[in-house]
MARVORO-307573 format. One line per 8 residues: their letters; for each residue x, y, z of N, C-alpha, C. Coordinates in nm, 2 decimals, padded with zeros to 4 digits. Layout:
REM MARVORO-307573
A> X/Y/Z/X/Y/Z/X/Y/Z ~ ...;
***
This chain:
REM MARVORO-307573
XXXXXXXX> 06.04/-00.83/-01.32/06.03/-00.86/-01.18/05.91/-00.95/-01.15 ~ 05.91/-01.04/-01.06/05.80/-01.15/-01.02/05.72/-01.10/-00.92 ~ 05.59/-01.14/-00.99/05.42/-01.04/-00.88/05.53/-01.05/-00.77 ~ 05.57/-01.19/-00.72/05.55/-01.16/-00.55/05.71/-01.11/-00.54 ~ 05.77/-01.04/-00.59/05.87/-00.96/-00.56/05.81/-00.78/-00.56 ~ 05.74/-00.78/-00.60/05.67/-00.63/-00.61/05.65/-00.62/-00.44 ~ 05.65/-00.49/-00.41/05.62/-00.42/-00.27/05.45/-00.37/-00.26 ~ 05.44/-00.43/-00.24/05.28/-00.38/-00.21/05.23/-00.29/-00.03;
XXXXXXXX> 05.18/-00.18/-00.08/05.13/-00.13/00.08/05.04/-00.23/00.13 ~ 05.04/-00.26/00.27/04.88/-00.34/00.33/04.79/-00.18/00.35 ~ 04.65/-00.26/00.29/04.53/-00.21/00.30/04.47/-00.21/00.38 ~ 04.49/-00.09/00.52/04.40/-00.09/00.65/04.22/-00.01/00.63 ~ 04.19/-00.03/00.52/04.02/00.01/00.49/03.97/-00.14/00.56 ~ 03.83/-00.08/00.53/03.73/-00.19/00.61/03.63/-00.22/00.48 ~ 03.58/-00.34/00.43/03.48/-00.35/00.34/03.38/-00.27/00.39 ~ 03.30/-00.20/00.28/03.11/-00.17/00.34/03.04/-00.31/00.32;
XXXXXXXX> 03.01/-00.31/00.39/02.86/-00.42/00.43/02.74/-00.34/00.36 ~ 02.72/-00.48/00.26/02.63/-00.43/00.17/02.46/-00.50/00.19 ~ 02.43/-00.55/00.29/02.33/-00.62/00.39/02.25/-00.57/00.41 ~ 02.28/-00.43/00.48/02.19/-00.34/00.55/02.08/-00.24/00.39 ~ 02.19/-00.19/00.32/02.13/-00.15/00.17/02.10/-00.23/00.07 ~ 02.06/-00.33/00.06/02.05/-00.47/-00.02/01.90/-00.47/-00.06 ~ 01.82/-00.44/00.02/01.67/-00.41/00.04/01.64/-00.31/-00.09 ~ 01.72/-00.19/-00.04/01.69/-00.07/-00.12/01.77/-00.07/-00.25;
XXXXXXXX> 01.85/-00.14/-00.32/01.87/-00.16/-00.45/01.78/-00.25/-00.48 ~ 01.74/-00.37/-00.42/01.60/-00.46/-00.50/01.48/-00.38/-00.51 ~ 01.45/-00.27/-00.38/01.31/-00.15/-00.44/01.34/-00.07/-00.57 ~ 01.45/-00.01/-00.56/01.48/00.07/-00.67/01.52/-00.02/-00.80 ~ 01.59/-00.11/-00.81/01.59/-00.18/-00.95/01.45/-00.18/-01.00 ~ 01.32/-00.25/-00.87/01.24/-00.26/-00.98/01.17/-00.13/-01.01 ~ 01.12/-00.06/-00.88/01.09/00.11/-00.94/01.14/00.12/-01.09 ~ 01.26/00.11/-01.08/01.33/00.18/-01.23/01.29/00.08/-01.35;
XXXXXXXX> 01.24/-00.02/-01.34/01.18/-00.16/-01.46/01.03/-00.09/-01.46 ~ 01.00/-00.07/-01.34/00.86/-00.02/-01.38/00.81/00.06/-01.41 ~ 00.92/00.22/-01.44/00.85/00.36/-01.44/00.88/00.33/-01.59 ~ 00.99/00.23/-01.65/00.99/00.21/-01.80/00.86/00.15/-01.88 ~ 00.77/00.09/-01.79/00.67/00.05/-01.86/00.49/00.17/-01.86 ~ 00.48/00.22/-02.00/00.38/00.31/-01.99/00.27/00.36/-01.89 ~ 00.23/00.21/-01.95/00.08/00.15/-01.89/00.11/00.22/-01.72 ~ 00.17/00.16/-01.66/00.22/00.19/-01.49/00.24/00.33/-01.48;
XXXXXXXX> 00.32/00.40/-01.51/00.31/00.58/-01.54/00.18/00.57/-01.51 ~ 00.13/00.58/-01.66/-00.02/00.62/-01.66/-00.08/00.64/-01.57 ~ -00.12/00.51/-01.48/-00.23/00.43/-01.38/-00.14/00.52/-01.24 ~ -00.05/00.55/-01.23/00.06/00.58/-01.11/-00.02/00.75/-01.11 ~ 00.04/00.80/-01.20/00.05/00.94/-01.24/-00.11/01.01/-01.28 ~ -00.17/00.97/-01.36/-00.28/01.06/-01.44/-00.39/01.05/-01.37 ~ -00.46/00.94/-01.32/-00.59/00.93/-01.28/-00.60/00.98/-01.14 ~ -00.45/00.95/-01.07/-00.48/01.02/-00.97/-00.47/01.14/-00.91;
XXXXXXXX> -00.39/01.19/-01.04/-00.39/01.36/-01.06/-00.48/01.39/-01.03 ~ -00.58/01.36/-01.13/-00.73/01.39/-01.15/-00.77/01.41/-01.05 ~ -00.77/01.30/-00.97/-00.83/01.29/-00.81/-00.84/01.37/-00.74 ~ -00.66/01.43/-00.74/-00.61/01.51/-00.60/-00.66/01.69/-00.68 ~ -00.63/01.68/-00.79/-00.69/01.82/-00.85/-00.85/01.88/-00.79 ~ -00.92/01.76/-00.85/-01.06/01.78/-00.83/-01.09/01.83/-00.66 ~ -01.04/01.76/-00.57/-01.07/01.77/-00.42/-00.97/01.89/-00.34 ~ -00.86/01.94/-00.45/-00.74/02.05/-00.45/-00.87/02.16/-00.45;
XXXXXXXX> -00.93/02.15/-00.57/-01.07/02.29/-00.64/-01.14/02.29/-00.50 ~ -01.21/02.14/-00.44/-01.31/02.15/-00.34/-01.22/02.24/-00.20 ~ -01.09/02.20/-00.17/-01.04/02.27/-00.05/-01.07/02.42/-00.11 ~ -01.03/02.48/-00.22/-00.98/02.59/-00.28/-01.17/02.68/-00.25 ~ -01.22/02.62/-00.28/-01.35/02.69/-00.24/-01.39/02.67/-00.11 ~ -01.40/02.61/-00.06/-01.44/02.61/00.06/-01.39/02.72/00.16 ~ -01.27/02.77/00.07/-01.17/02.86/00.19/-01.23/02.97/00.12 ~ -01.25/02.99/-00.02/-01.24/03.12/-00.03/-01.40/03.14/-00.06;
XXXXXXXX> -01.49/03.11/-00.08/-01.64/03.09/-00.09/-01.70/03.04/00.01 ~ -01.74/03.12/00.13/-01.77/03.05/00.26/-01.89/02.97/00.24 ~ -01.98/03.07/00.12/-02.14/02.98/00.08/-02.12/02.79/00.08 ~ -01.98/02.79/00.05/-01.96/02.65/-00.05/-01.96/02.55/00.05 ~ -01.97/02.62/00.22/-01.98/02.53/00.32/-02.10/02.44/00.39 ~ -02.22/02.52/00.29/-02.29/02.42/00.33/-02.34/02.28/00.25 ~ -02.26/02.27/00.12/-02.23/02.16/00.06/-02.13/02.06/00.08 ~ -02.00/02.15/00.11/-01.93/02.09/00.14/-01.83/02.15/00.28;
XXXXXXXX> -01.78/02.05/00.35/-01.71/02.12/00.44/-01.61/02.03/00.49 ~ -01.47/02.05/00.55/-01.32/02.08/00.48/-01.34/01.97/00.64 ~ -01.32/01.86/00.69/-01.33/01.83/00.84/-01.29/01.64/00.81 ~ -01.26/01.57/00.90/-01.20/01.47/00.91/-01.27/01.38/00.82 ~ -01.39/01.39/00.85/-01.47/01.29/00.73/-01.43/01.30/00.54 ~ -01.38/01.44/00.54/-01.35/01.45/00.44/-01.18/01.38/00.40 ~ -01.11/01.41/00.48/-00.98/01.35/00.49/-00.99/01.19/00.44 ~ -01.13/01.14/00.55/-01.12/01.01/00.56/-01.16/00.93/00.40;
XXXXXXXX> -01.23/01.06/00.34/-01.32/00.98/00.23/-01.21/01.00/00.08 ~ -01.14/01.12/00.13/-01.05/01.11/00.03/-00.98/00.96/00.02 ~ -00.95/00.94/00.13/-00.89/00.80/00.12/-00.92/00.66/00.06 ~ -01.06/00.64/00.11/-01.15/00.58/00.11/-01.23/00.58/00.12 ~ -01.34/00.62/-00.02/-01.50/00.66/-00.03/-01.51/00.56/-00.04 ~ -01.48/00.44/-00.11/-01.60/00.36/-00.12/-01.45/00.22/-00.21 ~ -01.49/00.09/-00.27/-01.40/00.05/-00.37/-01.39/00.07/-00.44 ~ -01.48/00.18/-00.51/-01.45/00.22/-00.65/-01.32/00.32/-00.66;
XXXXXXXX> -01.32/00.43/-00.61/-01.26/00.52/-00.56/-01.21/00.56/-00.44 ~ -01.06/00.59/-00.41/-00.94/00.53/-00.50/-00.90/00.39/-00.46 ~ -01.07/00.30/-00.46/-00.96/00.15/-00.46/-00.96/00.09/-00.57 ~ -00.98/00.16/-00.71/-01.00/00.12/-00.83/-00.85/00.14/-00.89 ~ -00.77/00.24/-00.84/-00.62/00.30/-00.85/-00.55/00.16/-00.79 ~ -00.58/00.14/-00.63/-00.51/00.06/-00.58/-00.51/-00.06/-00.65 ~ -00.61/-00.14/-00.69/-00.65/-00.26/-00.77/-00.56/-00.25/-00.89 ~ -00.52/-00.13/-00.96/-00.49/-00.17/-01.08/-00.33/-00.15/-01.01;
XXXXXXXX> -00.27/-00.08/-00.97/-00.11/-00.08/-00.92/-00.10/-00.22/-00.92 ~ -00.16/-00.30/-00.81/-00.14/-00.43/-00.74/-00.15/-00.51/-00.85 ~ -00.21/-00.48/-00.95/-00.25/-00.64/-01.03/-00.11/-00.59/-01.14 ~ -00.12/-00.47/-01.17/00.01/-00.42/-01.35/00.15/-00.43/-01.24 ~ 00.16/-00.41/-01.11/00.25/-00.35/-01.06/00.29/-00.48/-00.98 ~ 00.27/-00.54/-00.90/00.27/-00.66/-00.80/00.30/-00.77/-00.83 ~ 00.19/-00.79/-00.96/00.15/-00.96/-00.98/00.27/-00.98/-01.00 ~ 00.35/-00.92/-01.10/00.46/-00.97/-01.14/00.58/-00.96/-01.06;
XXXXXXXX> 00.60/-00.92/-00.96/00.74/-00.94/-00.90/00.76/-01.02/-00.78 ~ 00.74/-01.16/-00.79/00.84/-01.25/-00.76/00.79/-01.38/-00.87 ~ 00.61/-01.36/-00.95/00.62/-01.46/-01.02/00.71/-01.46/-01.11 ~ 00.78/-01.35/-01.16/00.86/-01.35/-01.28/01.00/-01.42/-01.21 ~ 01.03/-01.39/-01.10/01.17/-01.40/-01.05/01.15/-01.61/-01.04 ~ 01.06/-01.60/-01.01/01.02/-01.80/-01.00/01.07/-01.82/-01.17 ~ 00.99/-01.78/-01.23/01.00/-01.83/-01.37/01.11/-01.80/-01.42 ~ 01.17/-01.73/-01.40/01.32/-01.74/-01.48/01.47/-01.80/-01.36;
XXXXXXXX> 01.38/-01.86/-01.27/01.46/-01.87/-01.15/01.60/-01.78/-01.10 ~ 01.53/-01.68/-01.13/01.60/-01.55/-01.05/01.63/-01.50/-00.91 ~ 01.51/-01.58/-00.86/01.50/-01.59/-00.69/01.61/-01.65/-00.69 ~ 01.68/-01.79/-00.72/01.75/-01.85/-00.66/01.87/-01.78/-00.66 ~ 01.94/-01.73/-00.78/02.03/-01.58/-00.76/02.00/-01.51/-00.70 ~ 01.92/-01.45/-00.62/01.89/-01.30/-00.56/01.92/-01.44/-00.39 ~ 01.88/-01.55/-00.38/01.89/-01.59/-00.20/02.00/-01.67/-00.20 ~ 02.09/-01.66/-00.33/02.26/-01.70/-00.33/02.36/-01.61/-00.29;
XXXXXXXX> 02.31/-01.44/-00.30/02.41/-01.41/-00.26/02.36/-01.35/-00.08 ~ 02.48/-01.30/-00.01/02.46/-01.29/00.11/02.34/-01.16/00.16 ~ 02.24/-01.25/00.13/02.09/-01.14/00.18/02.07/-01.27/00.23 ~ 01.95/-01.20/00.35/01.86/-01.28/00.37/01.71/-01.28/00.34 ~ 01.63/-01.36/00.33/01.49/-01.35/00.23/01.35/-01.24/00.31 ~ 01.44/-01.19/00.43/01.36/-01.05/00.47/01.41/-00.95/00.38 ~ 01.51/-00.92/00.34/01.58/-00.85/00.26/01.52/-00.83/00.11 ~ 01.48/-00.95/00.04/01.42/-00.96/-00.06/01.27/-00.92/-00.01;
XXXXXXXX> 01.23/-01.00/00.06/01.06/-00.95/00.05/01.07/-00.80/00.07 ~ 01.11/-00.72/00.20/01.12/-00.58/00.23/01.13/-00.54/00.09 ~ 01.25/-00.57/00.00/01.28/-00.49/-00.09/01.11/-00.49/-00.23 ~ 01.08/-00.58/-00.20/00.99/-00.60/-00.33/00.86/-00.55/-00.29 ~ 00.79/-00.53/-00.15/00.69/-00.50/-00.11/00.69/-00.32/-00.06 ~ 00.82/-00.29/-00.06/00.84/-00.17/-00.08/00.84/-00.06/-00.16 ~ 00.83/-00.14/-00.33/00.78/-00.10/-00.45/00.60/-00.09/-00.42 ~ 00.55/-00.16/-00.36/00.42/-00.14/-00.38/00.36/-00.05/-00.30;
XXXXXXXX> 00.44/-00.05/-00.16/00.42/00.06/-00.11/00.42/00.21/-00.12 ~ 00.56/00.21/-00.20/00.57/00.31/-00.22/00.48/00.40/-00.38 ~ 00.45/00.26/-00.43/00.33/00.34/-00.49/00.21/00.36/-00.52 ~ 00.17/00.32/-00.40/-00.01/00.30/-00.34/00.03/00.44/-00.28 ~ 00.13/00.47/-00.18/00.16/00.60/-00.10/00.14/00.72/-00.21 ~ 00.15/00.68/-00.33/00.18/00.78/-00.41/00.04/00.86/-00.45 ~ -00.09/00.75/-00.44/-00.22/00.76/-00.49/-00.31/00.84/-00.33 ~ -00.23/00.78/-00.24/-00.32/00.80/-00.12/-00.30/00.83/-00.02;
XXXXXXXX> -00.19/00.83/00.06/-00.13/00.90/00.18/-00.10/01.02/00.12 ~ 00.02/01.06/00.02/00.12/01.16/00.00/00.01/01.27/-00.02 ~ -00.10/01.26/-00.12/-00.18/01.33/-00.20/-00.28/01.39/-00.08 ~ -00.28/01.32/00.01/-00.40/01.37/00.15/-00.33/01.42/00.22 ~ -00.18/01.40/00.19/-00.13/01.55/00.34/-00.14/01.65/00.23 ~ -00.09/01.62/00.08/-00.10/01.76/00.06/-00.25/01.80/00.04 ~ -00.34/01.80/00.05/-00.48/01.83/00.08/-00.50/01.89/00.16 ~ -00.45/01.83/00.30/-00.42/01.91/00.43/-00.34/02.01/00.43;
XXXXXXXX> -00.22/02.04/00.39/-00.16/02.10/00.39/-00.23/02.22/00.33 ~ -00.28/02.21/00.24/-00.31/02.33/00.15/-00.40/02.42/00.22 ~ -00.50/02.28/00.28/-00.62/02.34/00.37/-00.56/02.46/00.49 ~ -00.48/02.45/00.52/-00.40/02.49/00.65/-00.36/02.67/00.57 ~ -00.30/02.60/00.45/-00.23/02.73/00.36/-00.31/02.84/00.36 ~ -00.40/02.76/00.32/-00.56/02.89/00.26/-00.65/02.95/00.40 ~ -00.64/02.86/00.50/-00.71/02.88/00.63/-00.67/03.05/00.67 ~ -00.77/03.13/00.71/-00.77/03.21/00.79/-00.73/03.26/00.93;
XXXXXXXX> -00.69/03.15/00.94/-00.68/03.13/01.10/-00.61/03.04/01.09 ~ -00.58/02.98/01.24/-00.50/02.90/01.27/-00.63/02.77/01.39 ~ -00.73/02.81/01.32/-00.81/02.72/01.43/-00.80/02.58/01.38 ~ -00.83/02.55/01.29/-00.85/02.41/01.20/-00.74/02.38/01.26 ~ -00.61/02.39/01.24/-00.45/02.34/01.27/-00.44/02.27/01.42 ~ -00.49/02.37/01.51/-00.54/02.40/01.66/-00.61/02.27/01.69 ~ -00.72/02.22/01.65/-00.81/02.16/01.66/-00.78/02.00/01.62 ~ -00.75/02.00/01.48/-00.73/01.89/01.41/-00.58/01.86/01.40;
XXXXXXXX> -00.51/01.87/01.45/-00.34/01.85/01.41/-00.31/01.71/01.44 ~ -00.39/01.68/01.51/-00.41/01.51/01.50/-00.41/01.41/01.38 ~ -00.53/01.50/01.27/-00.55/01.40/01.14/-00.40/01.38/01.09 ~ -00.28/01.46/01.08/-00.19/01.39/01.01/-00.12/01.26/01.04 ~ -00.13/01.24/01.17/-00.07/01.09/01.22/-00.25/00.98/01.17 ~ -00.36/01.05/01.17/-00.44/00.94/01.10/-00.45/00.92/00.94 ~ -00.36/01.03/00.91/-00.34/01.00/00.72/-00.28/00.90/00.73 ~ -00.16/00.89/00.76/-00.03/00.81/00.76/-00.07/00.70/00.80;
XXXXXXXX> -00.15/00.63/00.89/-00.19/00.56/00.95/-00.29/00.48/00.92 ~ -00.37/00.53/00.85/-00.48/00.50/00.77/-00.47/00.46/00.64 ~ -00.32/00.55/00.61/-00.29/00.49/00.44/-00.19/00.33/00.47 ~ -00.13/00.36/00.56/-00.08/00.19/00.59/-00.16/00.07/00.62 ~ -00.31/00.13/00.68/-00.36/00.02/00.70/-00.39/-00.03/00.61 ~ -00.42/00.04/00.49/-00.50/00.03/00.33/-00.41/-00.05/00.28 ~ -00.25/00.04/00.25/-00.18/-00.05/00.18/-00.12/-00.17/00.23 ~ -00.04/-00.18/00.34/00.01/-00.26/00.43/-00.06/-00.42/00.37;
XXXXXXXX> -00.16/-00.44/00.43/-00.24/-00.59/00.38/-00.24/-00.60/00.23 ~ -00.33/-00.50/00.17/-00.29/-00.55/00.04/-00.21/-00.58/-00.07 ~ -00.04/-00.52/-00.01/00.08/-00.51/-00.07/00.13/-00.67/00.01 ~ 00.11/-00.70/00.10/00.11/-00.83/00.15/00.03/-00.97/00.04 ~ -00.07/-00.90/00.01/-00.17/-00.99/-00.04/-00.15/-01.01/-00.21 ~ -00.09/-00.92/-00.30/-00.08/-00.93/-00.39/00.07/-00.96/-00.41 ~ 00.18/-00.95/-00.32/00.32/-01.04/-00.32/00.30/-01.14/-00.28 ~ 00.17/-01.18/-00.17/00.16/-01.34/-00.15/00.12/-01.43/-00.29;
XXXXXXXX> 00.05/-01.36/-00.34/-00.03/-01.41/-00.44/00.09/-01.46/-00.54 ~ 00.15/-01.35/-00.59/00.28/-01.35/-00.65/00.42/-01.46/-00.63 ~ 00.39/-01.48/-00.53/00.51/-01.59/-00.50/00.43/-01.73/-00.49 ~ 00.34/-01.77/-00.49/00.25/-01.88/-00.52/00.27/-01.94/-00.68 ~ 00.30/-01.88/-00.76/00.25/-01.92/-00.89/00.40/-01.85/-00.96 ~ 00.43/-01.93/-01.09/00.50/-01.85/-01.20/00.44/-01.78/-01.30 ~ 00.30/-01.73/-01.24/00.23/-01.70/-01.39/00.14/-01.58/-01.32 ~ 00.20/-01.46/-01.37/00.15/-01.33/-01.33/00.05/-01.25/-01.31;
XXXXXXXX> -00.07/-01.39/-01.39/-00.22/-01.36/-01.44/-00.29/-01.43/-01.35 ~ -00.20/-01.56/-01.28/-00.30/-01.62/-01.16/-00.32/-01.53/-01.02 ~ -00.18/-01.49/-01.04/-00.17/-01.41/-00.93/-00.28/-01.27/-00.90 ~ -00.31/-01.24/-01.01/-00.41/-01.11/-01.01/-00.52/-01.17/-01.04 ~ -00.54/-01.26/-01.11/-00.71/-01.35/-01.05/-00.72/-01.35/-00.91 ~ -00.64/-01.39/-00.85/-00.66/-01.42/-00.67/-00.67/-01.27/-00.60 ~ -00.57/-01.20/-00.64/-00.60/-01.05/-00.61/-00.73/-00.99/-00.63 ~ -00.77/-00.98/-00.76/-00.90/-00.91/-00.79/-01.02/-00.99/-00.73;
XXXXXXXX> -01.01/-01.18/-00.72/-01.12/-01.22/-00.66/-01.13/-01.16/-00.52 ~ -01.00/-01.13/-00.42/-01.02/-01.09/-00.28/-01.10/-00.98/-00.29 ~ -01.05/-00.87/-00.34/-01.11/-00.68/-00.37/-01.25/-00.71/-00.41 ~ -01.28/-00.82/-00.50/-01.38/-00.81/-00.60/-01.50/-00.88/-00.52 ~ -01.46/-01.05/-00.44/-01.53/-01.14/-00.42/-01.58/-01.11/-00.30 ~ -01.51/-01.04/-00.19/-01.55/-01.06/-00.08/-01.63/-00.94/-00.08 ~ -01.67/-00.84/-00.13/-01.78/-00.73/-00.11/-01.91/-00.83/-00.13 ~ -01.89/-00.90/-00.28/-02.01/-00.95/-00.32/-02.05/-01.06/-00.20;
XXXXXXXX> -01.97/-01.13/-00.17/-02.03/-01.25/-00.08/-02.06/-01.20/00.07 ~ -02.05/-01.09/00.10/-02.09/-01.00/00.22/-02.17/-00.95/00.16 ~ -02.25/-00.90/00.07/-02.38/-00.84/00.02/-02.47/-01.00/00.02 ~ -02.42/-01.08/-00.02/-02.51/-01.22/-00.02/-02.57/-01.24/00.09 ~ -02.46/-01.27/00.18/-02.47/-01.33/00.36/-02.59/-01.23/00.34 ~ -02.55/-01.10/00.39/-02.62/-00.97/00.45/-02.72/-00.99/00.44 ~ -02.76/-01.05/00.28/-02.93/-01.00/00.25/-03.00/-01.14/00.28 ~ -02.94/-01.27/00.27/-02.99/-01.38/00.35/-03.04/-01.38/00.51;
XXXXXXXX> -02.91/-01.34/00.59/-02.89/-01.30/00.72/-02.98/-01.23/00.80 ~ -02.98/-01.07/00.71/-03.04/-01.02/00.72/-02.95/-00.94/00.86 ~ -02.80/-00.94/00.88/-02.75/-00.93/01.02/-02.62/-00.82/00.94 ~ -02.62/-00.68/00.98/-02.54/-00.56/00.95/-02.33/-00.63/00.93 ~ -02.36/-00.73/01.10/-02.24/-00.77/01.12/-02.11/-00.85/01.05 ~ -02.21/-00.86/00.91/-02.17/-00.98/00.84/-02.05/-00.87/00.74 ~ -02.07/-00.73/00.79/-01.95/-00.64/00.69/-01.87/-00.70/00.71 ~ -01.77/-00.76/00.83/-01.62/-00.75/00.82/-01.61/-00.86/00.72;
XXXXXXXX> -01.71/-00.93/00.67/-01.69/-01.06/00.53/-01.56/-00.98/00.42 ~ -01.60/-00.85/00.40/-01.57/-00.77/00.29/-01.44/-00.69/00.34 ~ -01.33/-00.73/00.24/-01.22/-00.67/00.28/-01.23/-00.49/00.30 ~ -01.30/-00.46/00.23/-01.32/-00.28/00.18/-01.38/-00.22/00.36 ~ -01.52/-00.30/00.38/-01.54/-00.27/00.47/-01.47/-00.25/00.64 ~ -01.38/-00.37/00.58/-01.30/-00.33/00.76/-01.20/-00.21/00.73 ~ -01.14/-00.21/00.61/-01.10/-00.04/00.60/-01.16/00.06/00.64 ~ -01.28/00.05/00.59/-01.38/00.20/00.63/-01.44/00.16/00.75;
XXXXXXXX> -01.44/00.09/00.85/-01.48/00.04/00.97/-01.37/00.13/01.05 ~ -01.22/00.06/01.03/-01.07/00.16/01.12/-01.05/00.26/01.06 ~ -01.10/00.32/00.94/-01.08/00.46/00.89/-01.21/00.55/00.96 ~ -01.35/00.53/00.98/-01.37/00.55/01.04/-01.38/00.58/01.23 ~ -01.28/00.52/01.30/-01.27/00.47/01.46/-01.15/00.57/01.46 ~ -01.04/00.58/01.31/-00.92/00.67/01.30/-00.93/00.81/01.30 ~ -01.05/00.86/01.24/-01.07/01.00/01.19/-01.19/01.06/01.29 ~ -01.22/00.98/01.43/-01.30/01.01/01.50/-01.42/01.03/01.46;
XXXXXXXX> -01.51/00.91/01.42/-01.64/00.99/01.35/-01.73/00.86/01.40 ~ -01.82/00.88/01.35/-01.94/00.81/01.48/-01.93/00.69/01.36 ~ -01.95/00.57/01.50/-01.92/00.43/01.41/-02.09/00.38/01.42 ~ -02.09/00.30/01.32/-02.22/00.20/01.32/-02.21/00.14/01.44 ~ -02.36/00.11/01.52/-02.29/00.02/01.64/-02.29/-00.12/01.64 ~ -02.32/-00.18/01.52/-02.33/-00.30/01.48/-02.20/-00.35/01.39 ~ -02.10/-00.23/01.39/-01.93/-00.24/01.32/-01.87/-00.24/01.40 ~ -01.80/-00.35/01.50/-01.68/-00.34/01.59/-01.57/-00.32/01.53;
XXXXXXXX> -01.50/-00.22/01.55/-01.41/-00.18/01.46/-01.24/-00.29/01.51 ~ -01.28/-00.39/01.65/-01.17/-00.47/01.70/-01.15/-00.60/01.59 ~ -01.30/-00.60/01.57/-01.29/-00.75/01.43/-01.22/-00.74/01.34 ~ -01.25/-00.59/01.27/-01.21/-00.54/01.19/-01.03/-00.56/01.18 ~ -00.96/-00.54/01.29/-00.84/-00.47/01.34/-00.79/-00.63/01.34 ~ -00.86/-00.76/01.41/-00.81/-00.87/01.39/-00.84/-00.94/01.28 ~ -00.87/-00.92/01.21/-00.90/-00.95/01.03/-00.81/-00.92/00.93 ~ -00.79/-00.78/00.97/-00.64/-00.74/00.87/-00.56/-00.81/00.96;
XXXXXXXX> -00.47/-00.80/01.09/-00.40/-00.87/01.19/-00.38/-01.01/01.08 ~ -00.49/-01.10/01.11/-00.51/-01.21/01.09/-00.46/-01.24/00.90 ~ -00.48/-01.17/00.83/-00.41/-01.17/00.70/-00.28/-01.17/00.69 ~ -00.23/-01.05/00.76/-00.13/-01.00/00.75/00.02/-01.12/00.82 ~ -00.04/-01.15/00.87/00.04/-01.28/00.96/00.03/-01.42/00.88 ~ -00.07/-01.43/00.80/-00.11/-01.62/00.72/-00.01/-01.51/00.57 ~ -00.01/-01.39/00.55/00.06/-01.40/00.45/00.23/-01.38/00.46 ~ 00.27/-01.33/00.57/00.37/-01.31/00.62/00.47/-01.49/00.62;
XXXXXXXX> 00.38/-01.57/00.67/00.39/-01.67/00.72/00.44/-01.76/00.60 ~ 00.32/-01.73/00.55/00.33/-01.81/00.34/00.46/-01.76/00.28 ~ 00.49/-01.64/00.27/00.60/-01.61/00.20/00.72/-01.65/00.25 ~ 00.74/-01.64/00.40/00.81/-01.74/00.44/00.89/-01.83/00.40 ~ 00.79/-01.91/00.40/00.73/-02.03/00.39/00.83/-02.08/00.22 ~ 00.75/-01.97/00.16/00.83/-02.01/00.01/00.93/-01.95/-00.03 ~ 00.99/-01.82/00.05/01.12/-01.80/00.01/01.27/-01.84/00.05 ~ 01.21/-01.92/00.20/01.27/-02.04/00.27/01.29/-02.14/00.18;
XXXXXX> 01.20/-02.19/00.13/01.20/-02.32/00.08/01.30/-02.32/-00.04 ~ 01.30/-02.19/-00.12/01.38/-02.18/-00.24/01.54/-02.16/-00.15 ~ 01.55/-02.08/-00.09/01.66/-02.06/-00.04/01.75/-02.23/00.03 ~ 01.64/-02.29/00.07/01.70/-02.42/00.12/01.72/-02.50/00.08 ~ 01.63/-02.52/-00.10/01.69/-02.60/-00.23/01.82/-02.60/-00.31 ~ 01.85/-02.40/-00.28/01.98/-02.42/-00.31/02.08/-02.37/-00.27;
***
């Protein structure tokens, strides 16, 4: 018998629209490329164990060794420093995610002109970026938000009381909040970098110069100048300018923490803009 003599039922299903989820198979593809490479585990998983252990012991005494409170003591400033003491720690975690973890995902996609397959089929190039800057988020969150609630959390666990909870139930919307500010720009900044170049090593020169360069050339100014103001030069600093204005703690009065606020702003928009810019451009070549 001939196909078109066969009786066929009509099909009243509706396709899924695969648009809306399109984002989250490009996060999770690469998650899953990148939990296969050691190095990344490692840097992801071990050091910051370390981290959250060590300051796990500090909560752990302070509850149960009241003596241990006059060295140390369990309050917003500490929340805030877990996050961000200083660039060494933990922006020494974040620097290396961003350069092993970042640099490469969209220089690689240029260089094997993979972008141009990924903005051929029906996505649009918000779709790609969300999906790729979502990887870095979610593993900066891994080092720094996630690890400070449970900090808090624990603090809460071991608490005697319910006063801390009472008092402070605020800090958890400034973890969350404070770890976005951290990651947010710089997950911007090292996918900007990344779609600039086919070469995964330029891309983390420009990265590490930002983290690296702008402390030092704000220690330069400063000591020429001789003028406190010249911190927001230094990317680290306007962090700990809104981390501290976030965790209510007395600000320098020579740190406006609004500079600060239009500085990341001001990044976050020239990189937004850039990417744009070039994943448009590919998309309109072909």
């Amino acid at each position: 018998m001939l196909i078109h003599d066969r009786s066929y039922q009509h099909w009243n299903g509706q396709f899924k629209s695969g648009h809306v989820n399109c984002w989250i198979v490009i996060a999770r593809t690469e998650l899953e490329l990148l939990a296969q490479r050691k190095f990344v585990r490692f840097i992801v998983a071990i050091p910051p164990l370390i981290y959250l252990v060590i300051h796990g012991v500090l909560v752990y005494l302070a509850n149960y060794f009241p003596e241990s409170t006059v060295l140390l003591k369990i309050d917003p400033k500490f929340f805030k420093q877990f996050l961000m003491r200083n660039p060494i720690l933990p922006g020494f975690f974040i620097a290396l995610i961003g350069v092993f973890s970042g640099a490469n995902l969209i220089s690689k996609d240029l260089r094997y002109n993979a972008l141009s397959i990924y903005l051929s089929k029906p996505i649009f190039w918000t779709d790609y970026l969300i999906g790729k800057i979502s990887v870095i988020i979610v593993l900066l969150l891994m080092i720094t938000g996630i690890p400070c609630l449970l900090l808090f959390i624990e603090h809460i666990l071991l608490s005697s009381d319910l006063k801390f909870i009472m008092k402070n139930y605020w800090i958890v919307g400034s973890i969350l909040l404070y770890s976005l500010i951290i990651i947010f720009p710089l997950s911007l900044l090292i996918i900007t970098f990344s779609s600039l170049t086919t070469n995964a090593r330029y891309a983390a020169m420009w990265f590490i110069s930002v983290l690296l360069g702008t402390p030092i050339l704000q220690e330069i100014i400063e000591k020429i100048t001789r003028n406190r103001q010249t911190a927001i030069i230094s990317i680290w600093e306007n962090f700990d300018i809104l981390g501290t204005q976030l965790f209510g703690l007395t600000p320098e009065p020579k740190k406006p923490w609004v500079w600060s606020a239009a500085i990341l702003v001001t990044i976050i928009v020239t990189c937004i803009c850039i990417l744009r810019r070039q994943l448009r451009f590919v998309h309109i070549r072909n």
